[in-house]
N, C-alpha and C positions, 0 to 999 in steps of 0.2 A: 212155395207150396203150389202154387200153379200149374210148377212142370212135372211135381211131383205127382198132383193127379193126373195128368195126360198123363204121365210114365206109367200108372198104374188103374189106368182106368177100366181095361180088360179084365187086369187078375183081381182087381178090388170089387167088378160085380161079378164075378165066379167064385170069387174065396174072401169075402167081404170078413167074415165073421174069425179067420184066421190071422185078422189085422190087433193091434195092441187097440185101447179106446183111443188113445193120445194118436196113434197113426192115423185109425181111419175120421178123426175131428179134426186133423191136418188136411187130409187127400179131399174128406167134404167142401171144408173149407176151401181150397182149391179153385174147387168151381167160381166160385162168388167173387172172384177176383179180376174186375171192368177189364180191358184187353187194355183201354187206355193209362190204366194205373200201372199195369207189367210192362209198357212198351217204355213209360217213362223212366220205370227203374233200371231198363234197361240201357237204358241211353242213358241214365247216372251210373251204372259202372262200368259204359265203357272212356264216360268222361274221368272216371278214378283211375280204371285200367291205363289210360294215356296220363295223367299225369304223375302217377305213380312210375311208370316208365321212361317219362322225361325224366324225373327228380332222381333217379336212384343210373340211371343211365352214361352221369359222370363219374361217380363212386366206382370205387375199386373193393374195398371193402367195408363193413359195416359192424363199430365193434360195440358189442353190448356186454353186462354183466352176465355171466354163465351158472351166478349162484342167485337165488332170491332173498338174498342175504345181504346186509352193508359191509361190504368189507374192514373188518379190526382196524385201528390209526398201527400206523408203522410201529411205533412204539413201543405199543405193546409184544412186537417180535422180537425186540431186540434183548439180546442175553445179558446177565448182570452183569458181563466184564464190562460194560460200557462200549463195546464195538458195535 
């Protein structure tokens, strides 16, 4: 929310009242945020960014479920011929 206010610091005091409520109590909020609190988060994600790029860096591919679903026991596919 930080960069959010700089990003919108100009158009937010020229067209303040064109913002949602929820927008402009982010981009406020914004302000209030120590420089020392934003430089540390920043330097946590570029400690995630790097070890996220070590860890995923040997992988070839990466296989997950595609449904959000449990997949059925086999079992239950199989036809009554017993095949």
């Amino acid at each position: 929310i930080a960069e959010a206010n700089l990003a919108h610091e100009e158009r937010y005091a020229a067209h303040g009242g064109g913002y949602s409520e929820e927008l402009r109590t982010l981009i406020e909020l914004g302000a209030y945020i120590p420089a020392t609190h934003y430089l540390k988060a920043q330097q946590l994600r570029a400690k995630v960014k790097n070890w996220l790029e070590a860890t995923f860096s040997e992988l070839d591919v990466i296989v997950s479920p595609t449904m959000p679903t449990v997949a059925p026991p086999i079992a239950a596919h199989r036809s009554s011929g017993g095949k």
